[in-house]
GUTIGU-784037 format. One record per residue: residue number from 1; residue in one letter; chain; x, y, z of N, C-alpha, C in turn. Coordinates in steps of 0.2 Angstrom, whole numbers, m for minus. Example, Ala and Ser with C-alpha at 12.3 -4.5 7.8 and 13.67 -1.06 7.14 Angstrom:
# residues 2
<site 1; 'A'; 'A'; <66; m28; 39>; <62; m22; 39>; <66; m16; 39>>
<site 2; 'S'; 'A'; <64; m11; 35>; <68; m5; 36>; <64; 0; 39>>
***
This chain:
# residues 180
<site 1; 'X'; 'A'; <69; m83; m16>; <63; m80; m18>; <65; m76; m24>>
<site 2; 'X'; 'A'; <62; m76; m30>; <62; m72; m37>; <56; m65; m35>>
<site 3; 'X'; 'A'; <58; m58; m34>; <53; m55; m34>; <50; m55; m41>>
<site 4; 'X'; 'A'; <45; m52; m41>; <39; m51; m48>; <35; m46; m46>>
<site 5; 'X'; 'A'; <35; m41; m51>; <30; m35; m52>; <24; m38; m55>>
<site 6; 'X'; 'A'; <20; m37; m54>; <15; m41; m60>; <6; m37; m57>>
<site 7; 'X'; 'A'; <4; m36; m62>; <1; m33; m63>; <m7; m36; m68>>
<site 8; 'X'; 'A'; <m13; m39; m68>; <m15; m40; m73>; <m12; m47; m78>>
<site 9; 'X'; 'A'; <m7; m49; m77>; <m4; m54; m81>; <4; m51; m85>>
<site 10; 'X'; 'A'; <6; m46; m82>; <13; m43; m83>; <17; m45; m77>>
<site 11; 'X'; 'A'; <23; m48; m79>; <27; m49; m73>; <36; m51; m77>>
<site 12; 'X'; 'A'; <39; m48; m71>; <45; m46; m72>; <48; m49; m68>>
<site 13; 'X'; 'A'; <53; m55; m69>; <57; m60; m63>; <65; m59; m62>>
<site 14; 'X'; 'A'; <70; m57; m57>; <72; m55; m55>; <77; m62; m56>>
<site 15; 'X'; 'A'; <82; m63; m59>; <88; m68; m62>; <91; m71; m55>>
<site 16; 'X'; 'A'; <92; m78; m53>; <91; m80; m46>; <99; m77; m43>>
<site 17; 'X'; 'A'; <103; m76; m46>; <109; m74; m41>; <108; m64; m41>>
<site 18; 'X'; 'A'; <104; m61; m43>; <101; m54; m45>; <98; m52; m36>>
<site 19; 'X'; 'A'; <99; m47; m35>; <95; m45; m28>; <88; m40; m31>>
<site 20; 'X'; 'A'; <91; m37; m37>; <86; m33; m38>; <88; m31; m45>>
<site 21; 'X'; 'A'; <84; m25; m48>; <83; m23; m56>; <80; m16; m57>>
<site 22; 'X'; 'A'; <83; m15; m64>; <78; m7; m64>; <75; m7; m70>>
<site 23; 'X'; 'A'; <71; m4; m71>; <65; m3; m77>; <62; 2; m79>>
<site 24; 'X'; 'A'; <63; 3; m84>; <59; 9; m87>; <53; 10; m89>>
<site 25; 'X'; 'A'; <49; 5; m88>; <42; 6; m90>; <39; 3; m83>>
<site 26; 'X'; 'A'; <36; 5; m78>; <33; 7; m74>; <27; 4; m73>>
<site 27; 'X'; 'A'; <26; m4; m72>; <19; m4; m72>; <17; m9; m64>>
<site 28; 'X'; 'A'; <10; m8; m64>; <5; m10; m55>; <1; m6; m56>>
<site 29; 'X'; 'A'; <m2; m5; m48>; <m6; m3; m45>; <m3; 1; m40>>
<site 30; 'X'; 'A'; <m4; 9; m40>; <m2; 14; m37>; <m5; 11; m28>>
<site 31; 'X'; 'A'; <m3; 13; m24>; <m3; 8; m18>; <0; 5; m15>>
<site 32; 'X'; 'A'; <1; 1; m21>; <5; m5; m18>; <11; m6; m19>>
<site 33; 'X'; 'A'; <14; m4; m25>; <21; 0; m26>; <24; 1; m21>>
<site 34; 'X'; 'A'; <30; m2; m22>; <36; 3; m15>; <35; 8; m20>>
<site 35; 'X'; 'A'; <40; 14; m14>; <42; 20; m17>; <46; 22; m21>>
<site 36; 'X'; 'A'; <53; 16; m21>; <57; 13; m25>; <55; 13; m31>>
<site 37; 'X'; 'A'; <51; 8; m33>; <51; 5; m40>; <46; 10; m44>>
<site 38; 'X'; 'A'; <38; 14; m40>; <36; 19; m42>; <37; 26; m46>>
<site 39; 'X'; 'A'; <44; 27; m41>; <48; 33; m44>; <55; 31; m48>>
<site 40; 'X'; 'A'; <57; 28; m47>; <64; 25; m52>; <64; 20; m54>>
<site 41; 'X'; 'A'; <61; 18; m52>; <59; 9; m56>; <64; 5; m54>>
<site 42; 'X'; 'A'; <65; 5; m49>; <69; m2; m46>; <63; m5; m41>>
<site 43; 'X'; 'A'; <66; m13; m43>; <63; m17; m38>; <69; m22; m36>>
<site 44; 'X'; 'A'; <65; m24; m31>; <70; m33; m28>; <64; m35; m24>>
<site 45; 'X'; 'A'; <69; m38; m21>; <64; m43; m16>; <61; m39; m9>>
<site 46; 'X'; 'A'; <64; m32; m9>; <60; m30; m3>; <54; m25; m6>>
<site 47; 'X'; 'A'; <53; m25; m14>; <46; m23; m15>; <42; m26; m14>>
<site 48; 'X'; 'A'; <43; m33; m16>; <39; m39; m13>; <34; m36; m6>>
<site 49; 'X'; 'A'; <42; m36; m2>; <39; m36; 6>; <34; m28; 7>>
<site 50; 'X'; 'A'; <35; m22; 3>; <31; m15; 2>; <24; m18; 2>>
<site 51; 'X'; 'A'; <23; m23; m4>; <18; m24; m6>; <14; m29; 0>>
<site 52; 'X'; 'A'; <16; m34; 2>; <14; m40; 6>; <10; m32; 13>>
<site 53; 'X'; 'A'; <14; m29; 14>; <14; m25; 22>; <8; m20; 21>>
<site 54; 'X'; 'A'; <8; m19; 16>; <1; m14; 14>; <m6; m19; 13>>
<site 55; 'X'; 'A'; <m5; m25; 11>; <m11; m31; 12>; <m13; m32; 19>>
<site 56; 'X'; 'A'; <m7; m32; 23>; <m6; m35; 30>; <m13; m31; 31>>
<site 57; 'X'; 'A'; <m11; m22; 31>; <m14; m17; 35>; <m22; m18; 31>>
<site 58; 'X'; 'A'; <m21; m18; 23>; <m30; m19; 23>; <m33; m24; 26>>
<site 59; 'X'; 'A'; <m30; m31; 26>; <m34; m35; 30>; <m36; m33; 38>>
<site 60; 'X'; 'A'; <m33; m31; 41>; <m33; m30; 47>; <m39; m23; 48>>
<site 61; 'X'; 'A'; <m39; m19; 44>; <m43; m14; 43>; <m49; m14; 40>>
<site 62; 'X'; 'A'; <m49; m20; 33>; <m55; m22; 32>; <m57; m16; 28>>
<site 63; 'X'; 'A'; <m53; m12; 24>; <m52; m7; 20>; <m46; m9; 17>>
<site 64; 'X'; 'A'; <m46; m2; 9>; <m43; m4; 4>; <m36; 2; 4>>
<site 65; 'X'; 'A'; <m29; 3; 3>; <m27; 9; 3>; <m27; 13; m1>>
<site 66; 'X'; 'A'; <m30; 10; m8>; <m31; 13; m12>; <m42; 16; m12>>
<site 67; 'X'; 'A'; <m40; 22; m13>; <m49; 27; m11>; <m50; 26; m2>>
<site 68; 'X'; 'A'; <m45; 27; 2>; <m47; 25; 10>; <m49; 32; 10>>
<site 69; 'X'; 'A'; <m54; 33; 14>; <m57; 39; 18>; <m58; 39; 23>>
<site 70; 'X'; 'A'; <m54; 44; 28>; <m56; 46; 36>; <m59; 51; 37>>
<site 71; 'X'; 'A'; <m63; 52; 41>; <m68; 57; 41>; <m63; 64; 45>>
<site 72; 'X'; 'A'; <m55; 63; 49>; <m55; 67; 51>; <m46; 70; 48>>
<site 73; 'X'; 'A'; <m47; 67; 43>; <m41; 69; 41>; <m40; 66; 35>>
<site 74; 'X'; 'A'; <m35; 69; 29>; <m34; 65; 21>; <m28; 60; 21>>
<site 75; 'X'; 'A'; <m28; 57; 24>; <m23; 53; 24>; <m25; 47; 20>>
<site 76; 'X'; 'A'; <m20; 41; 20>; <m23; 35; 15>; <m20; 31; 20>>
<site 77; 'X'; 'A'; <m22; 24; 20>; <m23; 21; 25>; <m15; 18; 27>>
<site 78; 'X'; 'A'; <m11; 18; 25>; <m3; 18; 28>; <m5; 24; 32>>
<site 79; 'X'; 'A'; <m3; 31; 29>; <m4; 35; 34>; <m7; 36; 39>>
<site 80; 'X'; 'A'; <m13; 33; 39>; <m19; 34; 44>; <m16; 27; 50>>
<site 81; 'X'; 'A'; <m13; 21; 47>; <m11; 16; 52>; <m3; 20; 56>>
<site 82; 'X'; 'A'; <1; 23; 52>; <6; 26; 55>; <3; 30; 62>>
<site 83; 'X'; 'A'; <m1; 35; 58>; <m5; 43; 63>; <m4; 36; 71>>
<site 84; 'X'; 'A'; <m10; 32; 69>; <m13; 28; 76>; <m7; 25; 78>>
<site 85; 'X'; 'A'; <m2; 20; 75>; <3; 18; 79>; <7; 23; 82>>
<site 86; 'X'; 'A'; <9; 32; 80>; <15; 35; 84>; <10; 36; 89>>
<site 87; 'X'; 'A'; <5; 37; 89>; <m2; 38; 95>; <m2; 34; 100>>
<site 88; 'X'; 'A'; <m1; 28; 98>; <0; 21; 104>; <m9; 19; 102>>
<site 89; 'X'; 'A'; <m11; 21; 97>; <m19; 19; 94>; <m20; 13; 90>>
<site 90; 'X'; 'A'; <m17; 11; 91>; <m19; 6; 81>; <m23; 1; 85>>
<site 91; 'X'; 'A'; <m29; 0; 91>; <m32; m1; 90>; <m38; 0; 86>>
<site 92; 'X'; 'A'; <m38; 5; 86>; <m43; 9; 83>; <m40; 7; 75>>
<site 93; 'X'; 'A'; <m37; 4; 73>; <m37; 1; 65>; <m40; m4; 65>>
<site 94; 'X'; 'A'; <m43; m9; 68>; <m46; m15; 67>; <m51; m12; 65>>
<site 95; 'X'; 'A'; <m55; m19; 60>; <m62; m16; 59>; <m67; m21; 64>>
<site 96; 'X'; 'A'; <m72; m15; 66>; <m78; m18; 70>; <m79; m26; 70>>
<site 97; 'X'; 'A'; <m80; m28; 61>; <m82; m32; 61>; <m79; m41; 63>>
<site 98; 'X'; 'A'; <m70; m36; 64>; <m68; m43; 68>; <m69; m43; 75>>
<site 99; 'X'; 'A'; <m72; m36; 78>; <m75; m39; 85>; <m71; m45; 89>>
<site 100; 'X'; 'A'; <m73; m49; 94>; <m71; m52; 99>; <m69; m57; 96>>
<site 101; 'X'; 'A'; <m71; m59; 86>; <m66; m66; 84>; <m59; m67; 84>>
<site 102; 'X'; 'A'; <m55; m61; 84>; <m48; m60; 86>; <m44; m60; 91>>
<site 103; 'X'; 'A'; <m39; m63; 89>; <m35; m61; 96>; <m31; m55; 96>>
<site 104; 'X'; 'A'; <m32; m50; 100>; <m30; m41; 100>; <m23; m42; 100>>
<site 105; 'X'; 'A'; <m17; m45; 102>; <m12; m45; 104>; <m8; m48; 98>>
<site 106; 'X'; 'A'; <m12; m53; 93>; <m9; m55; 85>; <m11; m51; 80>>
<site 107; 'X'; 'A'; <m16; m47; 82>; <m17; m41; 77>; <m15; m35; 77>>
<site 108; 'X'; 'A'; <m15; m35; 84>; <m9; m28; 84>; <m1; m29; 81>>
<site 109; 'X'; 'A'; <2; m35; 83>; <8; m37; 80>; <7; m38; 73>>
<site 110; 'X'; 'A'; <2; m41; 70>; <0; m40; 62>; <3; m34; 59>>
<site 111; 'X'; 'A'; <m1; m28; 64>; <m1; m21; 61>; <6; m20; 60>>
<site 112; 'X'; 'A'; <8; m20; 67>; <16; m20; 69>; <21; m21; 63>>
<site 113; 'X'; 'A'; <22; m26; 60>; <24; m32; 57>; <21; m27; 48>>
<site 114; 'X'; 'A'; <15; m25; 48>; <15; m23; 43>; <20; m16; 42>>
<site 115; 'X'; 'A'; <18; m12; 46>; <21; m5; 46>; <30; m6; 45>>
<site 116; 'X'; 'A'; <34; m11; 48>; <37; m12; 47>; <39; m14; 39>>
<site 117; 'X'; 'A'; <35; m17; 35>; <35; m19; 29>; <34; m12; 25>>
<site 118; 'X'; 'A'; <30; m9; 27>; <30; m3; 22>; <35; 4; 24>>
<site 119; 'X'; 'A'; <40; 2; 27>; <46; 7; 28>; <48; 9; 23>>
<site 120; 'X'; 'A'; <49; 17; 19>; <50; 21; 17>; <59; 17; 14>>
<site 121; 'X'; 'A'; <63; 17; 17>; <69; 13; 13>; <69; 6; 12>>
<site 122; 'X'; 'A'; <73; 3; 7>; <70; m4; 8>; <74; m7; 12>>
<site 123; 'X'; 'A'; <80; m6; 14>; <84; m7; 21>; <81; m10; 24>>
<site 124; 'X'; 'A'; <78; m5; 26>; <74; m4; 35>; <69; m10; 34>>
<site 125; 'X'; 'A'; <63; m12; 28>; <63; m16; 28>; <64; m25; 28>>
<site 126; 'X'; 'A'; <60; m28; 34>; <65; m37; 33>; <64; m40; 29>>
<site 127; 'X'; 'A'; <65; m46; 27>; <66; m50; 23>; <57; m55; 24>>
<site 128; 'X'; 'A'; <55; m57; 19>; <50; m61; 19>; <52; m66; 22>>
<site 129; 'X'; 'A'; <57; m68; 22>; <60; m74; 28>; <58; m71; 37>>
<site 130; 'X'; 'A'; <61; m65; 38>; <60; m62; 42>; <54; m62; 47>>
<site 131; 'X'; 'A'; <49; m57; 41>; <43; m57; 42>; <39; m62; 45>>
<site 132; 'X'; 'A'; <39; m70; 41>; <37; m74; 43>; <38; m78; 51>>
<site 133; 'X'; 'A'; <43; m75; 52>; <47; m80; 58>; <42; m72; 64>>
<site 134; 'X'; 'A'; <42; m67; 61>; <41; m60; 66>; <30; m64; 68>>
<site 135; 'X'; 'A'; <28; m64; 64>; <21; m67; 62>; <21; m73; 68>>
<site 136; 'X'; 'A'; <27; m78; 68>; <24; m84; 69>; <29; m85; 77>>
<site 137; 'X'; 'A'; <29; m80; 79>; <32; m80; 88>; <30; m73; 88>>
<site 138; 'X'; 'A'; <33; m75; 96>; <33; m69; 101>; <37; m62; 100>>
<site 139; 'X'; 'A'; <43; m67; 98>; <50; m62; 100>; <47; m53; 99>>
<site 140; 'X'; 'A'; <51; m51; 103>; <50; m41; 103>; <51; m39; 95>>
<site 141; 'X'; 'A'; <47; m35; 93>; <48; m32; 85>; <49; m26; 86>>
<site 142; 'X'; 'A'; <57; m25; 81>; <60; m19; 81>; <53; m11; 80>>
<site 143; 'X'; 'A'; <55; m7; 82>; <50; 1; 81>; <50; 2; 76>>
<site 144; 'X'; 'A'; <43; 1; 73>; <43; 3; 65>; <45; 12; 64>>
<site 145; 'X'; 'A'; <47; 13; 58>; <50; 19; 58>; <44; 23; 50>>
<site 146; 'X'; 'A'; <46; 28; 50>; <40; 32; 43>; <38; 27; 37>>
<site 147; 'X'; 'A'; <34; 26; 36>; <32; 23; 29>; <34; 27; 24>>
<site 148; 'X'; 'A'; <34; 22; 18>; <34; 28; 12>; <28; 27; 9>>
<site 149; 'X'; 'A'; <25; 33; 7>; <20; 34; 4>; <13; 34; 6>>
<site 150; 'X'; 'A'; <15; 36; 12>; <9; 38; 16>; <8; 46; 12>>
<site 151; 'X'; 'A'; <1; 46; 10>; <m1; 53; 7>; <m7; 59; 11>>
<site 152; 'X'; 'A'; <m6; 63; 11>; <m12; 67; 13>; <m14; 71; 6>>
<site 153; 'X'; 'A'; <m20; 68; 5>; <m24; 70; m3>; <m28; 75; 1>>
<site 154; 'X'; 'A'; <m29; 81; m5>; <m37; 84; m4>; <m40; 82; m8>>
<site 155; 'X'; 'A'; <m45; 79; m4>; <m53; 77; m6>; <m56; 82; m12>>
<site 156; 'X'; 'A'; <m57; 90; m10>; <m59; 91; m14>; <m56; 93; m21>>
<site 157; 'X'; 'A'; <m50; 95; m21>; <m47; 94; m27>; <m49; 87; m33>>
<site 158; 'X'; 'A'; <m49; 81; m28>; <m48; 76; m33>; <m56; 75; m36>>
<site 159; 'X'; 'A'; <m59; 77; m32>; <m66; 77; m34>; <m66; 81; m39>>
<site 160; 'X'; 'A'; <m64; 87; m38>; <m64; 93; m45>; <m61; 89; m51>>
<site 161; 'X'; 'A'; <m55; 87; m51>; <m52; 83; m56>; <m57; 76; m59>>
<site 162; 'X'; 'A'; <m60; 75; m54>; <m62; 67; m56>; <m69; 71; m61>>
<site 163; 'X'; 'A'; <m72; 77; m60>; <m78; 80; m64>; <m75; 82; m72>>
<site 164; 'X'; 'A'; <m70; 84; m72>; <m68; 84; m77>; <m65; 81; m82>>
<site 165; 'X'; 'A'; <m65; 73; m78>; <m62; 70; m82>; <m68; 65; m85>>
<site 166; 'X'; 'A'; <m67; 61; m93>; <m72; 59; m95>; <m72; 52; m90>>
<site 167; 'X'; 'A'; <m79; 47; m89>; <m79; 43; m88>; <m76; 39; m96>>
<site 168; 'X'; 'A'; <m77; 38; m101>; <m76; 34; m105>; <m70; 34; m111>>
<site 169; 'X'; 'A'; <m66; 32; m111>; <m61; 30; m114>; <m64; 34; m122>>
<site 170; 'X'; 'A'; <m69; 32; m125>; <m72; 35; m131>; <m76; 42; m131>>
<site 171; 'X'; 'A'; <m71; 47; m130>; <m74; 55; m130>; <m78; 57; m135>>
<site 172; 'X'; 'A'; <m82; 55; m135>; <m88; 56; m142>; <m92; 60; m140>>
<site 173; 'X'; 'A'; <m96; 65; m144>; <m100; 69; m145>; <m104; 69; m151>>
<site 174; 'X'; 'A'; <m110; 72; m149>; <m115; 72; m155>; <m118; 81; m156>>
<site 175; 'X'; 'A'; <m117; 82; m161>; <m120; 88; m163>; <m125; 88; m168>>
<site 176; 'X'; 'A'; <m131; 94; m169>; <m134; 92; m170>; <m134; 98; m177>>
<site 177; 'X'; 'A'; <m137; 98; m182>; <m135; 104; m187>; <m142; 107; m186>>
<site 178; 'X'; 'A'; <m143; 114; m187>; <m150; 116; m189>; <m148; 121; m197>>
<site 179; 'X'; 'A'; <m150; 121; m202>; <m149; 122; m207>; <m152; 132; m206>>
<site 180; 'X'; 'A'; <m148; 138; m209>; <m152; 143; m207>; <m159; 145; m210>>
***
């Protein structure tokens, strides 16, 4: 596997006998980032798997991690799948609308399998080889441990900042003269 950062049509291929690479210009989508390549700008192949294990949990949640809001706390949605799994809840992460068309015991493993992916060191998480063989059996799956970048935001802050900020890239103004 070649990992690739890629963003919009930017991508960055990892040399085939390379585990991994660092990089000074920093480019994606904040989310999905490990927290490796986000803050120091290294990647390999287990940012790959950061990235796959944060999809895993939207799909399963039928939400985005990027803008998640919980009514009962500011978490984002890693952190809010974490809260429920130390709970013994991550029920309560499926969305409604999968309803009775799932099987609860593949999508609890999903979640499982995800959180595992988005492990805080890249160690801790497996390998996309891994991953898939964890997806597609039974076998017991090791105790996921803290994610990285699970965030608690305040809402109201970012909404202050979001008011001040221009919507548009073009800061124009028009004034108007009155002559004395």
């Amino acid at each position: 596997m070649n990992p690739k950062i890629s963003d919009f049509g930017m991508a960055r291929s990892v040399a085939g006998n390379e585990m991994g690479a660092k990089t000074r210009h920093v480019v994606g989508t904040y989310g999905y980032m490990s927290p490796e390549y986000a803050v120091d700008g290294l990647f390999s192949v287990k940012s790959d798997v950061f990235s796959f294990g944060v999809l895993v949990l939207e799909i399963v949640c039928c939400k985005r991690n990027r803008g998640f809001v919980h009514q009962d706390h500011n978490l984002n949605l890693i952190g809010h799948a974490w809260k429920l799994y130390k709970e013994d809840r991550s029920l309560e992460l499926i969305d409604d609308q999968l309803g009775d068309s799932c099987n609860i015991s593949q999508v609890l493993r999903s979640i499982q399998v995800g959180l595992l992916c988005v492990q805080k060191r890249p160690d801790d998480r497996p390998s996309m080889f891994a991953v898939v063989q964890m997806l597609d059996n039974e076998s017991l799956l090791p105790k996921a441990k803290e994610p990285g970048f699970f965030t608690e935001r305040n809402i109201f802050d970012e909404a202050k900042l979001e008011s001040r900020r221009s919507s548009s890239k073009n800061e124009v103004t028009i004034s108007l003269l009155d002559p004395r």
